[in-house]
C-alpha positions as CSV (number, residue, x, y, z in Angstrom):
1,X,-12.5,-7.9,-4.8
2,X,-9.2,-6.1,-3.5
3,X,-8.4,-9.0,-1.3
4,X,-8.7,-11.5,-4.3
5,X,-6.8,-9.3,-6.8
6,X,-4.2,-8.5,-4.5
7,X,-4.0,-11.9,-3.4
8,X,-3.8,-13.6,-6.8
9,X,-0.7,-10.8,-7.8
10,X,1.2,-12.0,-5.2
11,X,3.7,-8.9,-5.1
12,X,1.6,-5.9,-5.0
13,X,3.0,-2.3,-4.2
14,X,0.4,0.3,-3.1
15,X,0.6,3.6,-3.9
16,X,-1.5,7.2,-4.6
17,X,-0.9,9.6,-7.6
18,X,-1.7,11.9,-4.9
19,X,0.8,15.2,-5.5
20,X,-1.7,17.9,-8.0
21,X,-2.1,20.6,-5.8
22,X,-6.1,19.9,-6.2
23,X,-5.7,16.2,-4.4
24,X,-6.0,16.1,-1.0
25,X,-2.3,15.9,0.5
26,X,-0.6,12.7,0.1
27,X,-0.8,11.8,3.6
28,X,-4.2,11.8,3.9
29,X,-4.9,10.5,0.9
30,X,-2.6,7.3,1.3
31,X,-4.6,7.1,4.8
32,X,-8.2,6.9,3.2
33,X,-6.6,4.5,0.8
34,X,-5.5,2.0,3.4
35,X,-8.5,2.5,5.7
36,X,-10.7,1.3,2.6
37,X,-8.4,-1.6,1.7
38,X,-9.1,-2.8,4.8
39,X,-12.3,-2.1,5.5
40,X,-12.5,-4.4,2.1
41,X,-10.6,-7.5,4.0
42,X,-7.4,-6.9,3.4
43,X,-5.0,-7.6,6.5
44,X,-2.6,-5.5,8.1
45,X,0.1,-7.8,7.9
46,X,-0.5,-7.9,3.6
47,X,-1.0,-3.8,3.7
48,X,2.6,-3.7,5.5
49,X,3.6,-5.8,3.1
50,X,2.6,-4.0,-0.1
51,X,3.3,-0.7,1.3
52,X,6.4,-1.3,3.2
53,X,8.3,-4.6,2.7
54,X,8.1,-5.4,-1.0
55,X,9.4,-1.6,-2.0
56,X,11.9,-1.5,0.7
57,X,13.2,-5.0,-1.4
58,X,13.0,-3.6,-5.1
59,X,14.8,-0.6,-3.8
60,X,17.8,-2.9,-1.9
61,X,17.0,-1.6,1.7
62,X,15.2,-5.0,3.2
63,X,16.6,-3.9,6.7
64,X,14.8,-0.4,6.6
65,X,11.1,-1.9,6.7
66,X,11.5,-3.9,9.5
């Protein structure tokens, strides 16, 4: 299901609403996230991609995730 959804989006941006004090921290939590997506077929290459690349472009700084 991730892999298709993601797929058929074409420019999707992951992220957590990981910062209440109650949530695990952010880092761990974004970790968890990614392991799952994976474990669910999504690639490395397209996790990169919607967790590095395509925000680095909306914010301008397409040099920084490479």
């Amino acid at each position: 299901m991730y892999n298709d959804t993601t797929n058929a989006a074409g420019s999707t941006i992951l992220s957590t609403d990981c910062g209440d004090p109650a949530d695990p921290p952010w880092e761990y939590a974004m970790a968890q996230y990614l392991h799952e997506m994976e474990e669910h077929g999504v690639s490395r290459d397209a996790l990169r991609s919607m967790t590095q690349t395509l925000p680095a472009q909306l914010l301008g700084l397409e040099d920084a995730a490479e």
